[in-house]
N, C-alpha and C positions, 0 to 999 in steps of 0.2 A: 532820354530823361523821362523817369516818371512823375507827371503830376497830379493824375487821376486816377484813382483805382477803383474800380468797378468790384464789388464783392457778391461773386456769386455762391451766395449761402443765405445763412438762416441762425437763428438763437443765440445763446453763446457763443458761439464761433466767430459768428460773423458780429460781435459785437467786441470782442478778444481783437480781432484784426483793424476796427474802426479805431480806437484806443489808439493801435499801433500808427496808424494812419495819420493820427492826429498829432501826435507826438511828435512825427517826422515833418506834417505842416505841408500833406500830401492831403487834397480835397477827397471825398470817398460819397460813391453813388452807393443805395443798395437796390435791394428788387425787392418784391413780395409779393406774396399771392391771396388770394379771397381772406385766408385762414389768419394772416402774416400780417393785414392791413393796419393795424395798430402794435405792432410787435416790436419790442425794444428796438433793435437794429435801425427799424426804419425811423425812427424817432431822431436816432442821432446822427443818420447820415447827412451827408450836406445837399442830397439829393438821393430820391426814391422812385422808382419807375414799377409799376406795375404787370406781371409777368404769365397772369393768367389764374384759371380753379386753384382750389386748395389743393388736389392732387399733387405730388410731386410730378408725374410724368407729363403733366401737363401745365407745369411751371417750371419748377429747379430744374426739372432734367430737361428743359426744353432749349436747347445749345443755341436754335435761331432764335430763340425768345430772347436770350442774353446779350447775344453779340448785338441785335437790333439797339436794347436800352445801352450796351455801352456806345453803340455807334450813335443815337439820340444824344446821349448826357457828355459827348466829346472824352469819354474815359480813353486814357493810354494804356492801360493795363487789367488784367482780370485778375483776384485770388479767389481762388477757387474753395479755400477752405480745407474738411475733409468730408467723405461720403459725397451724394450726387455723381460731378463732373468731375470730380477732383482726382481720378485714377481713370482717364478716359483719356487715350491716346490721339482717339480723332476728333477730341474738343481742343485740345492745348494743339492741333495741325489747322484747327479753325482761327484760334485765334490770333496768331501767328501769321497764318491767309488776312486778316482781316485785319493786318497792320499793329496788332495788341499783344503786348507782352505777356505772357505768362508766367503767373509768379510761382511755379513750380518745374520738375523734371522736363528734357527732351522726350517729344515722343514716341523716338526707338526706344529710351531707355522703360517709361512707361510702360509699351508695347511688350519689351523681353519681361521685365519682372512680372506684371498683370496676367502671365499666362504662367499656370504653378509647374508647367514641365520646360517651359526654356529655363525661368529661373533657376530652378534646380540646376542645368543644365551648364548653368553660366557661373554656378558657384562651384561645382565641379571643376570648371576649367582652369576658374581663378585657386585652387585647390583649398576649398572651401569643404568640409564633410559635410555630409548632407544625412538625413534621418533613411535606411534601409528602406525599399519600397520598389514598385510595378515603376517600368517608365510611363508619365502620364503622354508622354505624346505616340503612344502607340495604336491609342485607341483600342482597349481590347474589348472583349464583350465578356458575359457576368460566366460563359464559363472557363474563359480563357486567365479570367481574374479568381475564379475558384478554385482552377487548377493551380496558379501562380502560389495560393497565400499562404502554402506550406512553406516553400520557400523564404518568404520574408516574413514568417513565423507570427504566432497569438502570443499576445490581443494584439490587435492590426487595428488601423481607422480606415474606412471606405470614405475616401476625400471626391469633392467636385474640380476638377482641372480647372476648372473656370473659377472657383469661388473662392471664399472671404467671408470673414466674421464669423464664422461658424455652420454658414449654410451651406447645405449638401453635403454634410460630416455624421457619419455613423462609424460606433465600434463595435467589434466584435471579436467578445472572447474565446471563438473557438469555431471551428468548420461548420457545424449545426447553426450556428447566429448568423452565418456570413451572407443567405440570401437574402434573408429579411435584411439585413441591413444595406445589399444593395440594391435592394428595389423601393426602399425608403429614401436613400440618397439620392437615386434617380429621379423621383419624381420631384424633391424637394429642387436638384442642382437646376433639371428645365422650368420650374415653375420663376427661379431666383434669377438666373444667368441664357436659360435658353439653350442650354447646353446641359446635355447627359454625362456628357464625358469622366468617367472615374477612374480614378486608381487608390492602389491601396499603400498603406505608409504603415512601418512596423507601430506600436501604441508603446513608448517609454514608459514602463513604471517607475513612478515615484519621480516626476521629471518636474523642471521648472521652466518658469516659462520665460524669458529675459530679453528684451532687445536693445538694442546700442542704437539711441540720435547720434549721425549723420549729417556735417553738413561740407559741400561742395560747390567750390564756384564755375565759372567758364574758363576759368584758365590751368582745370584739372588738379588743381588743390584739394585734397580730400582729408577732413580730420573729423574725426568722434567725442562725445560727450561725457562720456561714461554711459551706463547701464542702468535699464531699470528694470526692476521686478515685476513683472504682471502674469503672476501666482496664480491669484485670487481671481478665479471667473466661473461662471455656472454655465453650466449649455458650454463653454468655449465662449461665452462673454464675458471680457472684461466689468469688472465692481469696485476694483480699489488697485490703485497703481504706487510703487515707492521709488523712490532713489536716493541713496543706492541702493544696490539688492544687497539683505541682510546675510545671503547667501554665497556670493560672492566675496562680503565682507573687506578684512583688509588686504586682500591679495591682490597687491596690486599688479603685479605679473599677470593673474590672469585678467585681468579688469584689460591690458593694456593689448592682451592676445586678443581678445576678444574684438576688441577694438578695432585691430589693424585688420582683422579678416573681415569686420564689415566694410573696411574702407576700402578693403580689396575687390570686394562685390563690388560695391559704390563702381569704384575704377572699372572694372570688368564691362560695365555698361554705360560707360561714357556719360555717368549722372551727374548733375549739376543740379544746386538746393538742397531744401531740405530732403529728408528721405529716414525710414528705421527699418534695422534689418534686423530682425527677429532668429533668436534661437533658442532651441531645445536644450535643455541642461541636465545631464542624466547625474545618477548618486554620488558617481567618480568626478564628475564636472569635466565630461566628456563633453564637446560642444558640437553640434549638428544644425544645420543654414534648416530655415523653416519658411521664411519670404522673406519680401522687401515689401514696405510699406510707402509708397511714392507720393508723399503728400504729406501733410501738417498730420501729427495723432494726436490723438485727444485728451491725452496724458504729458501733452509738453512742459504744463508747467510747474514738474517737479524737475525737469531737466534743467530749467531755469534758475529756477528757486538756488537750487545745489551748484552750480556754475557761474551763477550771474549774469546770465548773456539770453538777450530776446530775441527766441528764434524765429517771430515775424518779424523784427525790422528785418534780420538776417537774410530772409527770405527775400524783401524789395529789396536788399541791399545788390544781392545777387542779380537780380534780374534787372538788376542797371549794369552788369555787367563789371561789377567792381570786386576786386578781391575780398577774401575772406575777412572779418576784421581782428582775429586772431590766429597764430598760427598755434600747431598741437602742443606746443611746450608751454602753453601760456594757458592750457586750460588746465583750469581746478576744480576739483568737486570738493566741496566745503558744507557742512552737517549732512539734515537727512530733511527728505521733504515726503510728504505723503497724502495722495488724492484720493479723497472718498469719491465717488460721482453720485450724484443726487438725481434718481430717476422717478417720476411719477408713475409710481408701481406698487402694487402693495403687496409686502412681504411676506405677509400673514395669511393669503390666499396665491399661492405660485407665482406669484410677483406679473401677475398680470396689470396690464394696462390702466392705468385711472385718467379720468378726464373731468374738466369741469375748471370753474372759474377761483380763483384766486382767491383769497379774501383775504388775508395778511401776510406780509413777507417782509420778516426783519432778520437781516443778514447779521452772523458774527462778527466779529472784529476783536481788533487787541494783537499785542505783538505774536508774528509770525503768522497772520492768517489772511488769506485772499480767498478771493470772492468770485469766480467768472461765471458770471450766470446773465439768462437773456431773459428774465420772468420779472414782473413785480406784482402787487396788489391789485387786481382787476384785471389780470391777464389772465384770458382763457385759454386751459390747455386741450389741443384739437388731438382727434386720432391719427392723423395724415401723416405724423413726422415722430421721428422717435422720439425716445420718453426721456432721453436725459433733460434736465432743467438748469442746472445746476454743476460747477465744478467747486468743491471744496478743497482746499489745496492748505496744507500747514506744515510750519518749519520750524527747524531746531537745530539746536548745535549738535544733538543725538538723535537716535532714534527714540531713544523713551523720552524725551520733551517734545519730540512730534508729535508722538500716543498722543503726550498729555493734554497738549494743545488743542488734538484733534478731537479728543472725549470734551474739553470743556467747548468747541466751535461747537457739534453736533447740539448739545447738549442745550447752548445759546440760538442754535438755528430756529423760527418759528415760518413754517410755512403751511398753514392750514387752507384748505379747501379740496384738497383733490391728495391721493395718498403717495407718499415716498417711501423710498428704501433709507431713509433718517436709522429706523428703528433696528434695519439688518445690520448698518454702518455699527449700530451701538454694542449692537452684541457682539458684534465681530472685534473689536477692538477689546472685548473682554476677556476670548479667546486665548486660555492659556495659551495652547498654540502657536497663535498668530503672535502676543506679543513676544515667544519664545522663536519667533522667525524659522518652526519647524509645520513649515506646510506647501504643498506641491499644489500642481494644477486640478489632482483630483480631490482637493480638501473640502470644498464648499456641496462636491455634489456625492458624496461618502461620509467624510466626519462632519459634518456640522447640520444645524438646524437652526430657526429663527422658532424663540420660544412660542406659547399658543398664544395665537390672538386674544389681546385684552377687551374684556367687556364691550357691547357694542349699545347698551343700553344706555338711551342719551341723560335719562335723569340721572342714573348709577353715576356715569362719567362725570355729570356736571355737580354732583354730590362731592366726588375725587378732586376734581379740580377746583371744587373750595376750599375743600379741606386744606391741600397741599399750596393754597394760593394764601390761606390764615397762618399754616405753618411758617409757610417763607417770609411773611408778614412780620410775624413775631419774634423770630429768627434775627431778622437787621434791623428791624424798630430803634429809636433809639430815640426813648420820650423826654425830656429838659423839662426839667420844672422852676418854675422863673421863683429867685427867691423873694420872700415878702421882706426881709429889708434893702436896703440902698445899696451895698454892695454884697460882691458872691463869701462865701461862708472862706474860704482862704485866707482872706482879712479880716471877717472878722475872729478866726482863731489868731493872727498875727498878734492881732491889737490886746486881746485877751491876756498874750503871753508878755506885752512889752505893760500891761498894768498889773502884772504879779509878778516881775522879777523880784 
């Protein structure tokens, strides 16, 4: 039985999982570190334990830092979240040692996906197509991989065996590009993971990018969500997530192929919880296994939204060892939902990092729109931890009432002090394009642009924003002027009319 869960995380996330926690009427410890000490999460947990510097490697990723505050605060269980620990094979073998549940995958199963050449390996077996490419567990070196890339033909990516998110990822359009890019991959893969190790993976043109939630219990029950779209990313970061994919559309044949081949991975590695297996979607809607993602993503809650099912209770539901609470006939996906992510970065200069203190934050609201964000007013945001702040998430019975919703959320969002990608979200959603649902994973870093930075000149600005603050003024005014006799002029035209009949 779980009564206490220890949440090892941060921001949003860990403030998504408290919620969840609370709901179920399960007590919730958090942690935090220098940076963290006033940081939503710790506000609302029912208990906070302190974990060390603002660094992460010397807090969150600190595994005996964790287990000590759950073995302090009497927690029975860890969630991990995603990022940190939360794809860390010999932290969910620690906790586990140390009597606590973990509220995600086994750790063989962790261990085979976490390593990008078993996976592949395991999706093969399960007869899963995989993307052309070097086997990454051969370990070859840059000329045995220069010799190879004829073979699995240009443009090609030089991938890190070890990595994730985009790191240790270089393309190359042609034999000439191929060293630069793996002596950049290189140093990037040891600097991220520790590990050199590369191989190369053919580069789809014109490919989408799609993954299927996953959810499984201990009793080898394995069914799927449907699919989401995550197109839309720069560098190989995700920016804006949908579901369903517009791409995919109403086929539900392949919605449901799709499906069963991630639940065949799933099974192939003996996975239990949540989990998303990710693929490649070429023009023909040829499909090819890319990963597994072994933890909560951070685009759950359009999968939500469109199904009705919360994939953190889901998650404790699992890890008490309790069946699924629906089986795959009873899942539906119903409208269209779609997640902006709100990072403090600014657009207008290569979306580098901002930082600094909060000074106002008034969230949208109104029908179809949610909020999962870990920031308010007077929250400073630190360099230590990534920049998302914010999930914006809005539904519809269609996709163009998500648009719509989602231009009036952005639109209603105010959060001044430190800079967002608000202003990318806006243009992107103007995107003939985008809202013609004709854009692949190279759209954002080829077709598009964020127009030029607006005026930086603070009088200019504050001239603008009176102007446009009189307009909107004048705009819903709405002046009453009290009449100077005893009743309103309705009556006295009535009376008028009943003394000249």
């Amino acid at each position: 039985m779980i009564n206490k869960i220890l949440i090892a995380n941060r921001g949003e996330i860990a403030v998504r999982i408290l919620r969840a926690c609370h709901e179920l009427g399960i007590a919730t410890v958090a942690v935090y570190s220098d940076a963290d000490r006033n940081a939503m999460h710790v506000h609302r947990a029912d208990q906070a334990y302190y974990i060390g510097p603002s660094a992460a490697r010397e807090s969150y990723l600190r595994a005996d830092k964790i287990l000590d505050a759950a073995r302090k605060s009497g927690a029975d269980a860890i969630h991990p979240g995603y990022g940190f620990l939360s794809e860390r094979a010999d932290f969910a073998s620690a906790c586990a040692a140390a009597g606590l549940a973990f509220i995600g995958p086994p750790p063989g199963a962790i261990s085979v996906m976490g390593d990008k050449a078993r996976a592949r390996a395991a999706a093969l077996a399960a007869g899963v197509p995989i993307v052309p490419g070097t086997d990454a567990r051969a370990h070859l070196s840059d000329a045995e991989l220069i010799a190879a890339a004829a073979d699995v033909g240009f443009p090609l990516l030089v991938k890190a065996a070890a990595g994730g998110g985009g790191k240790g990822m270089r393309s190359a359009a042609s034999q000439a590009e191929l060293p630069a890019a793996l002596a950049a991959a290189h140093s990037e893969a040891l600097a991220a993971f520790g590990d050199g190790t590369l191989y190369l993976e053919r580069l789809l043109p014109n490919a989408r990018h799609i993954e299927v939630q996953i959810l499984a219990d201990m009793e080898g029950n394995v069914i799927h969500l449907g699919e989401r779209e995550c197109s839309i990313q720069r560098r190989h970061q995700k920016l804006l997530e949908e579901a369903p994919s517009p791409f995919v559309g109403d086929d539900e044949e392949l919605r449901q192929r799709m499906g069963a081949l991630a639940c065949k991975v799933a099974s192939a590695v003996g996975y239990a919880n949540a989990g998303t297996v990710e693929f490649l979607m070429d023009e023909d809607r040829n499909l090819f296994f890319l990963e597994m993602n072994t933890r909560l993503q951070v685009e759950h809650p359009v999968t939500e939204l469109v199904t009705g099912i919360d994939i953190v209770k889901e998650q404790i539901r699992i890890a008490r060892g309790r069946k699924l609470s629906r089986k795959q006939s009873e899942v539906r996906m119903t409208g269209h939902a779609i997640e902006c992510r709100i990072n403090s970065e600014d657009p207008y200069n290569g979306f580098l990092p901002s930082i600094g203190t909060i000074t106002t934050s008034i969230l949208p609201t109104g029908p179809g729109v949610r909020v999962d964000t870990g920031v308010y007013a007077g929250y400073t945001v630190s360099p230590y931890y990534d920049s998302l702040l914010t999930k914006l998430i809005c539904y519809g019975e269609s996709r163009g009432e998500a648009l719509l919703r989602m231009r009036r959320a952005l639109e209603d969002y105010r959060l001044i002090g430190v800079k967002t990608t608000i202003p990318f979200h806006q243009k992107l959603l103007d995107s003939h394009r985008f809202m013609a649902g004709k854009f692949t994973t190279r759209f954002l870093d080829e077709d598009f642009h964020v127009a030029d930075k607006p005026p930086t000149n603070p009088r200019i600005a504050a001239i603008l924003a009176t102007l446009v603050a009189h307009q909107q003024g004048q705009q819903t005014a709405h002046i009453q002027q009290h009449n100077v006799r005893d009743t309103s002029n309705w009556k006295w035209v009535g009376r008028w009319e009943r003394m000249h009949r």
